[in-house]
Structure formats: structure tokens, C-alpha cells
N, C-alpha and C positions, 0 to 999 in steps of 0.2 A: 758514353764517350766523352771524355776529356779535352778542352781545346784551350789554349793562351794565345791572345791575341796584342800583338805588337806593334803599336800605331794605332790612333788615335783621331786623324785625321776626319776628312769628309769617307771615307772607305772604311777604315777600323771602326764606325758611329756607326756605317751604314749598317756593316755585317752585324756588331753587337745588335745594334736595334731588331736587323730581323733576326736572328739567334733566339731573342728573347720574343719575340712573337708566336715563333711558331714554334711548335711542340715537335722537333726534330731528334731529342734524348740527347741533346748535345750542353755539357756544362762545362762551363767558363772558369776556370779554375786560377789562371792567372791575367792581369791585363798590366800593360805601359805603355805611357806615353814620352814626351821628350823628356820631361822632367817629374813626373812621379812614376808608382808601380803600384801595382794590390796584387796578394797571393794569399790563395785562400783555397786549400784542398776540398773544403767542404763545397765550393762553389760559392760563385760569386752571385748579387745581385743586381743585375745586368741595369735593369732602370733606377736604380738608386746609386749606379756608379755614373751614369751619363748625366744624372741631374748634378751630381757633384761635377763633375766634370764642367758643364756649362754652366755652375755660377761660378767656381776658383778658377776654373782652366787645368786642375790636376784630377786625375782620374783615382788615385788613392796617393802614398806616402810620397815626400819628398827622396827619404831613407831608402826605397824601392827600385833598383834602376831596370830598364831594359836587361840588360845583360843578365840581372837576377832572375826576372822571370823564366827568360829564355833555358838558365845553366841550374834554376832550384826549381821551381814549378814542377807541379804534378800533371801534366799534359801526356795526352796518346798526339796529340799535332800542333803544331805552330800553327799559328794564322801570321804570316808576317808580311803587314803591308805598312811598315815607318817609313817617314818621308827620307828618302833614299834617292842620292844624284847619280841617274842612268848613266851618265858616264863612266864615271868609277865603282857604282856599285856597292857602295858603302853608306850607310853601314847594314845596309840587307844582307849584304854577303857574309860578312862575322853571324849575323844573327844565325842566318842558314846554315854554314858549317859547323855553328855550333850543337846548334837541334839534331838536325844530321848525324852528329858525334854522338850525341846521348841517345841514340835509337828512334830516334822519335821524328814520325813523319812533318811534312812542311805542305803547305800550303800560301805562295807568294801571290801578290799581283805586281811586283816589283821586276821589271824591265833589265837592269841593270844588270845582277847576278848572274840573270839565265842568260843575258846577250853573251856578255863575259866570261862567265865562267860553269858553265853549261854541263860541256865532257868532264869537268872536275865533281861536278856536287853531284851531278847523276851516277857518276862513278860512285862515291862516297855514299849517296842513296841506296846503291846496289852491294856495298859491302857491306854495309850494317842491317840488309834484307828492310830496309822502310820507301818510302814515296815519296817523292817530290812532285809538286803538280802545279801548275800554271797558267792554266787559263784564262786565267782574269787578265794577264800582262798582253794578251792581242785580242782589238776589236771588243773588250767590254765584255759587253752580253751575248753575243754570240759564239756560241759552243764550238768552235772551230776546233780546237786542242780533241773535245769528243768526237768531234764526227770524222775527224781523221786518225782517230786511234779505234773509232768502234764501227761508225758507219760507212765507212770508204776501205775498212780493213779487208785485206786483198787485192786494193786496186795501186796500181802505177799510179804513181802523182808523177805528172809530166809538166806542168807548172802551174804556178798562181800567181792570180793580178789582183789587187785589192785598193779599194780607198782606205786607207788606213787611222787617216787624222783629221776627228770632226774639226777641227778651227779651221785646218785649210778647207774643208771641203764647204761648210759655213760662208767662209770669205768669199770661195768663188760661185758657191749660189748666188748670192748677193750681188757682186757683180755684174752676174749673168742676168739675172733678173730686173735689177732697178737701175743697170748702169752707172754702178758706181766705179769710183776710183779704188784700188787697192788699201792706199792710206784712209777712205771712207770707211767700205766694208770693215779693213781693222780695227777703227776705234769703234764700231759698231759690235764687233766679236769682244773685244773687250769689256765694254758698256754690259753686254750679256753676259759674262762672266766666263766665256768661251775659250779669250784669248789673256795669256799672263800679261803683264807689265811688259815685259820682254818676250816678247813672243817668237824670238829667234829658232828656238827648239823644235817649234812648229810650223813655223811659215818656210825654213829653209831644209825641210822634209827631213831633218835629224831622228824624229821620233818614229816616224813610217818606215824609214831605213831600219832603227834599232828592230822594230817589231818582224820586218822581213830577216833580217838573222835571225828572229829566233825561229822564224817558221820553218826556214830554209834547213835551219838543224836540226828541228825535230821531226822534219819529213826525209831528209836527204844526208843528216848528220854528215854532213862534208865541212866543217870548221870553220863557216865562214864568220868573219869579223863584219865590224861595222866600215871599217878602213877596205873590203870588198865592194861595198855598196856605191856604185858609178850614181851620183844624188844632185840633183836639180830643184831648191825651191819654188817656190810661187812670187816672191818677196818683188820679182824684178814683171811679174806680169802688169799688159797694160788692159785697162776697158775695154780699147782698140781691139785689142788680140781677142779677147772675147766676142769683140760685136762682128768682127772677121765670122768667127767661129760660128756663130749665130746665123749668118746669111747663108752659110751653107748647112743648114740643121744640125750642126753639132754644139757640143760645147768642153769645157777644159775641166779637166778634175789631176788630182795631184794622184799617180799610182804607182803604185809597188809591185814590181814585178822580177817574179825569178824563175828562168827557165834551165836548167841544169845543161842541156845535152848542147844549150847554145852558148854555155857559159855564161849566162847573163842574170847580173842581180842590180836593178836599177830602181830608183825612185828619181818619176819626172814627172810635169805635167805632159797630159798626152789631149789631145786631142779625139772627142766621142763622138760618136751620133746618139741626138738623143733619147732615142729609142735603146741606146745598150745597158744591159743591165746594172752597169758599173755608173751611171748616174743615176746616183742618189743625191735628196734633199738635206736643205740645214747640215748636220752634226750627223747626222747618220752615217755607220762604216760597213762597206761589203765587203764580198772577196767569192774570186771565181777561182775554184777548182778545176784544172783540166784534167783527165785520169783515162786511163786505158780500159775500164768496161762503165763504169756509171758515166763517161764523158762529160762536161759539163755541170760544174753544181753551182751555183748561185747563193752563198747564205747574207743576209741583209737583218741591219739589225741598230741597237742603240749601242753605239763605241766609247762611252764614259758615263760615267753617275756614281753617284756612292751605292744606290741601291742595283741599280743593273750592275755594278760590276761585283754588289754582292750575291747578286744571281749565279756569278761562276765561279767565287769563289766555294759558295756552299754547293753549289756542284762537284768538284774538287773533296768537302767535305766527307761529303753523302758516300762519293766511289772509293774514297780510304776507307770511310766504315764498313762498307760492303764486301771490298775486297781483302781488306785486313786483320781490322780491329776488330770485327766478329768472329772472325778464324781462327782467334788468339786465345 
């Protein structure tokens, strides 16, 4: 099986890295980054592109762009994870329509596309009979996308609450814990490399929100936008509010929750006891399934890394090849 991989980043390193580890029959046949490309039918060589890569900064030619690999490459599937702004979607979304268009299946962890444009590229997926697949864009490393397409298949999803976004969930351990101040705990997530420069995306639940529309459409395909999402940061919590929370054994996590039949798709912080499964530690992201015969499911897990969230995407990988590319 043939794969091109687009982006480069801490996630495109991660996946080439393990790609070339483990003996999956998976060859790399195209790779770009912002500013080079390599193409190479014959297959590429994974560790002697990463070391060029980490002394120049370019992974092959200057000559090479994106768009080349994506529209000439010899791929059975995209891997397209280039650094891509969730809100517009771009430029993952050209990348994906265009793979899309040449028959060839896609594999994103990019946010953006599937918030936005979702009913368009899964359509587009379905007319040219390829896959588009997504896991990696909720919660990381936890299989979410599989277990509600394999292992809850047949059950009502009646709704889901999830912590979504390790930096806030970070900050308010933190708080909770050592009694810090908000503006402590975040230069502390930052110092970790947790939280950006601007950590607006995340502190003001923008990102827990994006990922709740894509759940909410691939469980309930009701169309909802990001502009649905009723959204409440953390950015304005005090110590206080937590040490409240504390005397009476609870404590504050930031959650995402959408319940269809109540019309409801919100990200706040809520207030737990801390015996509920939905407080988790540090960086960690769950999510609770309600459903009509397995009731209750609980997955818990690690919500970012280059390597775990190459865990889903090669997950992703594995079930195009099984389901497709060997068919063919």
C-alpha cells in the first residue's frame, strides 16, 4: 500500500517515524512540507528524509510543492496533516478535495475541513467510492471515531460529554491542586509546552467546541456549525471558584456536551464530584457515551502527541487497507 504524507510538523515526523518502524507494508511514496516536496514511486527513504529534514528544515526539493504531491504522486491515500488554521480550513481542505478527486483515499487529523466541510468531502468521498477517515482530529489517541462506528454499532447515541482540550484541562488541575491563579497555572502550561503564545483557542473553549461538531455530525449528521456551539471558556475562572468547588468535593473541568432531543450543544465549565469519571489529570481527554443498550461508556485517554495521535492516524491507515485497498 502506497501513502503521501503532507505536513511535516510534530505529527507528519511522528507518523513517518513510526511508518518506518514498524513493518506495516505501508510505502511512502510521496512527502511535503511548507516549503519543499520528494516524489518518489519507487518509495521513499523514511529516515534519510527526516535527517535531511532536521539539519536544512526541507524534507526533499525546493522545486516540489504540496499541491504536487498531493495532484502527481503515486499514493493509494493521503495522510494530510499540514499546519492548517481550524477556522477556515485551509489549506487541508484544497489538499482533501483534491485527493478526493483523484480517487484516492484521505486520512486527516486536521480539525478544520471536517468541522466545515464535512457533508461536502464525505459526499465527494462517496462519489468517487474512496474513504475519508478522521480520528485523529477528536481526543488524540483515543479510538472514539472506531468505537462508534464498530463497537457501539447498533446503539442510539443519546448524548456525549467529554473533556476535550488537554491545556485547559492541565490549567485547571493545576489550579485545583496547588491553588494557583489562572494567569499562574498558564504560564506554567506554557513553560510545558502545553499552552501556545496565545492560548486563546484554547482557554476560550474554541477547540472543544470545534471537535463537538465534528462528533455531533458524525453521530447525528444534523449540520451543526461551530456558530451552534452555546461556548463558555475558562480564561475568566478564579482560584476562589475552585477552592468553593473543593469544600464541597467537587471540582471544575471545561466539557463538551451535546444532547440532541434537548437541543443542546454546549461547551462550559461545569462543575464535578470528584469521584466522576469525567475528572481526569494534567493533559488527559475523556468522553462519555450515553447510548440506549451499552448505556454508559467511559473512553479515557492521551488527547495530543505526535506519536499518539499517530496511533489514530495509522489506525485509519490499517482499516482503508483492510477494507479497500486489498479488495481492489
Amino acid at each position: 500500500m502506497k501513502v503521501a504524507i503532507i505536513g511535516l510538523g510534530s505529527v507528519g515526523k511522528g507518523v513517518a517515524g513510526m511508518l518506518a518502524k514498524k513493518d506495516l507494508g505501508i510505502q511512502v511514496t510521496g512527502v511535503a512540507d511548507s516549503r519543499s516536496g520528494v516524489i518518489s514511486p519507487a518509495g521513499i527513504n523514511i529516515g534519510e528524509m527526516l535527517a535531511h529534514k532536521q539539519k536544512s528544515g526541507l524534507c526533499g526539493s525546493t522545486g516540489i510543492t504540496a499541491e504536487d504531491v498531493v495532484k502527481k504522486a503515486d499514493y493509494d491515500i493521503l495522510i494530510e496533516v499540514s499546519p492548517t488554521n481550524a477556522l477556515s480550513g485551509e489549506p487541508a481542505t484544497g489538499y482533501i478535495r483534491a485527493a478526493l478527486g483523484r480517487k484516492k483515499h484521505v486520512v486527516t487529523s486536521n480539525k478544520g475541513p471536517i468541522a466545515l466541510a464535512f457533508h461536502d468531502l464525505r459526499e465527494l468521498a462517496r462519489k468517487n467510492g474512496v474513504a475519508l477517515r478522521y480520528e485523529a482530529t477528536v481526543a488524540g489517541a483515543i479510538p472514539i471515531m472506531h468505537t462508534l462506528e464498530h463497537g457501539l454499532a447498533g446503539n442510539e447515541i443519546i448524548a456525549l460529554y467529554g473533556v476535550l482540550n488537554g491545556t485547559c484541562n492541565f490549567i485547571l488541575t493545576r489550579m485545583a491542586d496547588e491553588g494557583l491563579t489562572y494567569e499562574q497555572a498558564l504560564m506554567e502550561a506554557r513553560e510545558m509546552g502545553y499552552a501556545e503564545a496565545d492560548p486563546t483557542y484554547d482557554v476560550q473553549g474554541i477547540d472543544a467546541a470545534i471537535k463537538l461538531v465534528i462528533l455531533a455530525n458524525t453521530i447525528w449528521d444534523n449540520g451543526v456549525r461551530l456558530s451552534d456551539v452555546d461556548r463558555t471558556g475558562i480564561d475568566l475562572l478564579t482560584a476562589d471558584a475552585l477552592r468553593l468547588a473543593e469544600e464541597e468535593g467537587c471540582t471544575i473541568r471545561l466539557i463538551a456536551e451535546a444532547m440532541p432531543r434537548k437541543k443542546l450543544l454546549r461547551v462550559s465549565p461545569r462543575i464535578l464530584s470528584k469521584t466522576h469519571p469525567l475528572v481526569v489529570e494534567g493533559t488527559l481527554n475523556a468522553l462519555t457515551l450515553e447510548t440506549d443498550m451499552a448505556k454508559e461508556i467511559t473512553l479515557i485517554g492521551r488527547g495530543a502527541g505526535s506519536i499518539e495521535t499517530a496511533s489514530a492516524i495509522i489506525g485509519d491507515l490499517l482499516y482503508i487497507r483492510d477494507q479497500y485497498v486489498q479488495r481492489t
